[in-house]
N, C-alpha and C positions, 0 to 999 in steps of 0.2 A: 542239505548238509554242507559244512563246510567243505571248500576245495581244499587240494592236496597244491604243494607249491609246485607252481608248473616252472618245473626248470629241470635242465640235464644236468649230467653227473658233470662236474667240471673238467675239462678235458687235464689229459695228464700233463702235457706239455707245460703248461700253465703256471704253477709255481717255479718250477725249476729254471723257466724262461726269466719268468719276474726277477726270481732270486742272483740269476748270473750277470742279467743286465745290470742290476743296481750294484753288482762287487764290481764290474767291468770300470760302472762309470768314477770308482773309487782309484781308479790309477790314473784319474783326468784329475783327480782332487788332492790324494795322499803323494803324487811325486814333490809336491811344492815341499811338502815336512819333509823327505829326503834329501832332496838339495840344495836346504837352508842354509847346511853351514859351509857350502860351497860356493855359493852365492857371492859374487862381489857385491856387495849390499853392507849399508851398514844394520844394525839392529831397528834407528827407526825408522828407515828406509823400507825393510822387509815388512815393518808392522803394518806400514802405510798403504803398502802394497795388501796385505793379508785384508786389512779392515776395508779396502773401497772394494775388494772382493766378496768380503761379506756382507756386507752392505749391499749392492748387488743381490746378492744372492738373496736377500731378505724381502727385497720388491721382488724379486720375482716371485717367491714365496705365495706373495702377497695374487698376485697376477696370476699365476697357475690357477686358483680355485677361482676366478670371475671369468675367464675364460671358458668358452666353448670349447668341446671336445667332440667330434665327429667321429673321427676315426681316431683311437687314443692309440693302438700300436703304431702308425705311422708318425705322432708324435712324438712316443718314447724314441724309436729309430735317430731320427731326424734330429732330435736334441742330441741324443751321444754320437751325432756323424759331425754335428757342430760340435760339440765339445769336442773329440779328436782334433779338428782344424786349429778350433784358436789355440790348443796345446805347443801343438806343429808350429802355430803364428808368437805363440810367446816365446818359444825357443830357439826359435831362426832371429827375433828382436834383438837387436846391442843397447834399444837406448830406453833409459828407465820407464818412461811417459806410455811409450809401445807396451812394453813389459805390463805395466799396469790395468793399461786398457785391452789387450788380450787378456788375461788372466782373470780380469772382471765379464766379459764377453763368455770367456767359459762356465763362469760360475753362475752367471744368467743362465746360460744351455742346460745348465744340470740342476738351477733349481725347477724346471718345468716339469721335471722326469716325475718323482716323488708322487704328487698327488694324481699323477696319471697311473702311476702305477695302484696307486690304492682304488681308482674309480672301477680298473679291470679287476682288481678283487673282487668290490660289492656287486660286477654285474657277472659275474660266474657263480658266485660262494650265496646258497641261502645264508639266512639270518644266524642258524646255530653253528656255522661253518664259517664265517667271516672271521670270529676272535683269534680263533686256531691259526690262520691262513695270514690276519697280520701280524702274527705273534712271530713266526715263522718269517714274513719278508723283511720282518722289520730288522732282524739279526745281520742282514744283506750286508748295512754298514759299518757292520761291527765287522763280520770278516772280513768284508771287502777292504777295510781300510788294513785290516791284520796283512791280508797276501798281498796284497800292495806292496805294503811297507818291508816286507822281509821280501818280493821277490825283488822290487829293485832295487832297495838295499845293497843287495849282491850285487846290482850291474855298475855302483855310483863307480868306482875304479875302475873298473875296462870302458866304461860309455862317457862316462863326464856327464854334466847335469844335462847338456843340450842333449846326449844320445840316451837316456833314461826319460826325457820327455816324449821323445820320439818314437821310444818302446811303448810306454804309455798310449799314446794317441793309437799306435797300431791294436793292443789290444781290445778300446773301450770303443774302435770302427770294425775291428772282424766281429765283436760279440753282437753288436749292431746287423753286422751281413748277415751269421748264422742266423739269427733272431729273428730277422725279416722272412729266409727261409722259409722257417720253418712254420710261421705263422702263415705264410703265402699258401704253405701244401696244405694249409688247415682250413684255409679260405675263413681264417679270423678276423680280419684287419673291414670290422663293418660295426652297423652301433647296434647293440646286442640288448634284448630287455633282461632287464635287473631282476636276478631273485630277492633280494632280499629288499624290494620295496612290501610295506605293511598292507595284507588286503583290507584294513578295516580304515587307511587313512591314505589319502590325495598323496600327504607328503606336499601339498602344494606349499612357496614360499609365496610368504606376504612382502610387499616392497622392502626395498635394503632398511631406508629411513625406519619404518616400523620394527625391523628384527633390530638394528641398532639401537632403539632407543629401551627395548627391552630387553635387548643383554647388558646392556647398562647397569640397570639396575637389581644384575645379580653379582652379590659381592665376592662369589667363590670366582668368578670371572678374572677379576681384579689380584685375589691372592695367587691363580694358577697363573695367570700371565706374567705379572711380578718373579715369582719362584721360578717358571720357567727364564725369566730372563738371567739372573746371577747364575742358576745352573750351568745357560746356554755359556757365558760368558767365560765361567771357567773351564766348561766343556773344549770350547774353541783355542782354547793358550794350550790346554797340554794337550790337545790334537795336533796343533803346528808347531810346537816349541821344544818338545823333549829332546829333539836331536842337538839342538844348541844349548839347552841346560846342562846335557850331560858334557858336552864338549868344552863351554867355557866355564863351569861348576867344578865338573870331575874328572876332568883332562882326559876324558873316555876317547880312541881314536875316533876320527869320526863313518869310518865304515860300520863299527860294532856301535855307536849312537843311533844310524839309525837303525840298525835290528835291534837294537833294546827298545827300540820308542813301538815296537808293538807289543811291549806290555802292558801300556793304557788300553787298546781295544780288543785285549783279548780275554784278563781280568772285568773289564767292563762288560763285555758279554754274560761272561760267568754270574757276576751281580745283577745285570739285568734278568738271566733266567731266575734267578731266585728272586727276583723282589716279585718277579710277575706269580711264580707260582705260592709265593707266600698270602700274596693281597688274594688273590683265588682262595686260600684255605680261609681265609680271613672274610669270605662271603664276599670280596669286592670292596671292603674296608683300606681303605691303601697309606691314607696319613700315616697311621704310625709306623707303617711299612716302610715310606718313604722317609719319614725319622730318621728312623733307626739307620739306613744307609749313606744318609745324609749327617748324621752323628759318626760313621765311622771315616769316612769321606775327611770329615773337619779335623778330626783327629789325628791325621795322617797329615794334612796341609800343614799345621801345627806342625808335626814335629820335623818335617821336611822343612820347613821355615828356619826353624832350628838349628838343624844340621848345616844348614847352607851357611849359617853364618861362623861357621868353625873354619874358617878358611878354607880346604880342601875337602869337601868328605867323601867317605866310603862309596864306590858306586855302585854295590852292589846297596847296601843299606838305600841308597837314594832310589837304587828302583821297586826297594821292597814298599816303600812311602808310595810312590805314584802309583804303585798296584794296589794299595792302597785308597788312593785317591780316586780313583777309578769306580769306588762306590758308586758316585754322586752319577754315572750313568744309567742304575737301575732308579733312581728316581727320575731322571731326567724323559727317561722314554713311559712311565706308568703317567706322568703329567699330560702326557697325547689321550690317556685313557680320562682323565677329567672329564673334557668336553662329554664323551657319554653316559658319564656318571651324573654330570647338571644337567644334561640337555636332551638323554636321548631318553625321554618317557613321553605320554604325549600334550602338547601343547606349547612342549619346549621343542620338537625333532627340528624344525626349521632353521633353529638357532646355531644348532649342530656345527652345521660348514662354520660358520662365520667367527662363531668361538675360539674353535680351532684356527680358523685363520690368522683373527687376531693373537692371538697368544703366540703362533709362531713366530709374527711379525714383531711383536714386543723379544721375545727371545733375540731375531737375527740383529735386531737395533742393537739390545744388550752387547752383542757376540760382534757385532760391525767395529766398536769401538776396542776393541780385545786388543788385535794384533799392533795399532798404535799407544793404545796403553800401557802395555805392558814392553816394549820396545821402548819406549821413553822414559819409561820406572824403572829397564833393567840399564840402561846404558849411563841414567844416573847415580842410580843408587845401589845397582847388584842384583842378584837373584835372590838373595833372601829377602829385601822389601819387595823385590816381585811377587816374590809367594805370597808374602803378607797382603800386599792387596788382592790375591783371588782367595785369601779366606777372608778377609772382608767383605768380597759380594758371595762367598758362600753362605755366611751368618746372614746376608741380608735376605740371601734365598729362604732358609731356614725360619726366619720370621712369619716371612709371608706362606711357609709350608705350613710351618703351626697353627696360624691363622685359619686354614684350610683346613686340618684337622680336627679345630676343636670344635666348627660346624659341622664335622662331616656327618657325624648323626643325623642331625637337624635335617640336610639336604638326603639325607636315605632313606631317612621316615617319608618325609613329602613325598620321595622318589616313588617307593612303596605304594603310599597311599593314592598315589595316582593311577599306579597302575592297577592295582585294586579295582578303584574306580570305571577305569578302562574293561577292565575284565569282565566287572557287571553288565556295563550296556551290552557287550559280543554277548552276553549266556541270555539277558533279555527277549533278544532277536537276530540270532544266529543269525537266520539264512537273510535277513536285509544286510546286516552287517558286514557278509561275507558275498556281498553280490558287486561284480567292478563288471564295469562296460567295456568292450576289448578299446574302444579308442581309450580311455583312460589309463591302461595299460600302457600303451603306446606314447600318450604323453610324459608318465611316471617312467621310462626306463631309461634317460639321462639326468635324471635329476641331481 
C-alpha cells in the first residue's frame, strides 16, 4: 500500500519566525522611500542610486536559487545581520559613490533572504500545505513595507534620515538575534528532508543547458516574464516615489507624505488577497483574474496622469488614484504562481526553479532601470509624463498578460491531461510506484 507522507506537524514557531523576519528585513529596504525627500540628492541622483540597487538586487535574485544552501536559517540570519551593517555603513557615508555602493551591498544581503525562506517552507509544509503557508509569507512584504513606513515615518523629525537608518538597522539585527534564538532552542538550524518532495518521481534535474533549452520553447515563459517585468517596473517607482510625488505634486508636508505612501502597500495587500482568492474560485484560472486588476490598475494611472497635470492637485484625490493603482500588485504576486501552473505537472517539475528564476530576473532588469527612469522623466518634464510612462510599461504588461490568458486554457488542458496520465501509471502499479529507497530520500531533501 501506499505510504502516508512521512513528515511532522510543522513546528509552530515556524511561520511566525519566516513572517517577522521578512517585515524586519523591510526597514533595511523601505527607509530609503522615507528619507527621499530629505535627501540632499537631486531626483536623478536618487534614481541612480535606487536602479544600481536594484540592479543588485536582481543578480542576486538570480544567485540565491544556484546556490547551495546547507544550513538555510544561518543564512537567513546572516544576510539581515549584513543588511543592518551596510544600512549603519550607508548612513554614517557623506559621499555619493559610498552612498551607492552600500545601499547596493544591502540590497544584495536582502535579495538572498527570499528564496531561503521559501526552501524552509517546502521542507517543513507537505504538498497540500505549501500554497496556504506561501500565501501567508508572502503578505510579509506588503506589511512589512506598510510598518516600516508608518513607524519611521514618525521618527523622520526627531532622528533626521541618518537616525531613522540607524533605527532601521537596530530592528532588522535584534529580529535576526531573537530569530536565531529561538531556532538554536529548537535545534532547527540542520538540512531537514522535504515533505513535499513527490513519492512517485526522483524530482531529479537534468543539466542546466537541457532545462534551458526546453523552457525556451515554452511561450507562456516569454508572456509571464515579459508581464512580470512592466509590472515589476511600475511596482518599483511607486514603492520609492510616493513621498516625493506627494511633496513636489501636492505640496503635502513631508512628514504626512511619508505616512500617506503606505497606502500603496496596504491597498496592495487588500487586492492581492482577492485576486488570490478569486483565481482559487476560478479553479486556478488567473488571466482574467489578473485582467481585470490589471484594467483597474490602468485606469487609475490614467486618471492620476490627469490630475497631475492640473497644476496643483487635490491630495487626498491623488491618494485615492494610487490606491488605486495599487491593483496591479495582486497580479503582480499570482505571476509567481505561473511558474506552477506551466511547470509544475510531471515532466515539466525540473523546469520549476529555473522558470521562476528567470522571470524574476527579467522583472528586477525591468525594475533596475525604474529609479533612473523615472528621475530623469520627472526632472524634465514633471510628474504627469512620469506617470505617463509607467502606464505605458503598464499597457505593455497588459499585452503580454493577455497574451497569457488567451492560452491559458490550452496550457490547463495539457496541464490536466498530464496529470491524468500520471494518475494511471500510480493506479497500474501502486505499490512499485510508491516504493523510494531511504538513500533516495536523502538525496531528494535539498533539492
Amino acid at each position: 500500500m501506499p505510504p502516508t507522507e512521512n513528515r511532522a506537524t510543522p513546528p509552530r514557531y515556524l511561520l511566525p519566525s519566516l513572517f517577522l523576519s521578512y517585515v524586519a528585513v523591510y526597514f533595511c529596504r523601505s527607509d530609503l522611500t522615507v528619507i527621499s525627500p530629505i535627501l540632499d540628492m537631486s531626483p536623478s541622483a536618487l534614481g541612480t542610486l535606487i536602479s544600481v540597487g536594484t540592479a543588485v538586487y536582481g543578480i542576486g535574485k538570480l544567485l540565491s536559487g544556484a546556490t547551495a544552501i546547507r544550513r538555510p536559517w544561518l543564512r537567513v540570519h546572516v544576510c539581515m545581520v549584513l543588511a543592518g551593517l551596510f544600512t549603519i555603513s550607508f548612513a554614517s557615508s557623506s559621499e555619493y559613490i559610498l552612498q551607492v555602493l552600500f545601499w547596493s551591498c544591502n540590497r544584495f544581503a536582502q535579495s538572498l533572504i527570499w528564496t531561503t525562506l521559501i526552501l524552509l517552507i517546502h521542507l517543513h509544509y507537505g504538498r497540500s500545505e505549501v500554497g496556504g503557508a506561501v500565501a501567508i509569507l508572502s503578505q510579509s512584504f506588503l506589511v512589512g513595507d506598510a510598518v516600516a513606513k508608518i513607524t519611521l515615518s514618525s521618527m523622520v523629525d526627531s532622528l533626521g534620515w541618518r537616525g531613522v537608518c540607524y533605527f532601521a538597522s537596530a530592528v532588522v539585527i535584534f529580529t535576526a538575534a531573537a530569530t536565531r534564538i529561538v531556532v538554536n532552542c529548537q535545534g532547527a538550524d540542520a538540512p531537514l528532508v522535504s515533505a513535499a518532495v513527490s513519492p512517485t518521481s526522483s524530482m531529479a534535474f537534468s543539466p542546466l543547458k537541457d532545462r534551458l533549452r526546453r523552457l525556451l520553447q515554452i511561450p507562456e515563459f516569454y508572456y509571464a516574464a515579459l508581464a512580470n517585468g512592466g509590472l515589476n517596473l511600475v511596482r518599483e517607482v511607486f514603492r520609492d516615489w510616493i513621498p516625493l510625488l506627494l511633496v513636489q505634486a501636492c505640496a503635502v508636508p513631508t512628514t504626512e507624505a511619508s505616512m500617506f505612501s503606505v497606502v500603496f502597500p496596504i491597498f496592495g495587500a487588500i487586492f492581492t488577497m482577492m485576486a488570490g482568492w478569486a483565481s482559487d474560485k476560478r479553479n486556478g484560472r488567473r488571466g482574467g483574474v489578473i485582467l481585470t486588476c490589471m484594467a483597474v490598475a490602468g485606469v487609475s494611472l490614467l486618471l492620476l496622469m490627469l490630475a497631475l497635470t492640473s497644476g496643483t492637485p487635490n491630495g487626498l484625490l491623488v491618494l485615492v488614484l494610487i490606491a488605486g493603482s495599487a491593483a496591479l500588485l495582486g497580479p503582480y504576486s499570482l505571476l509567481s504562481a505561473l511558474s506552477i501552473d506551466v511547470c509544475g505537472v510531471e515532466g515539466r517539475q525540473d523546469l520549476l526553479p529555473l522558470f521562476q528564476g528567470l522571470q524574476d530576473g527579467v522583472g528586477y532588469f525591468f525594475a533596475s532601470i525604474s529609479g533612473a527612469l523615472v528621475g530623469n522623466v520627472v526632472e524634465a518634464g514633471g510628474w504627469a509624463v512620469g506617470v505617463g510612462v509607467l502606464l505605458g510599461f503598464h499597457i505593455f504588461a497588459c499585452v503580454f498578460t493577455g497574451l497569457y490568458a488567451k492560452g491559458e486554457g490550452k496550457v490547463s488542458t495539457k496541464s490536466a491531461r498530464r496529470a491524468s496520465e500520471f494518475e494511471l501509471v500510480i493506479s497500474d502499479d501502486v505499490d512499485e510506484a510508491f516504493t523510494i529507497e531511504s538513500d533516495d530520500e536523502e538525496d531528494n531533501a535539498l533539492v
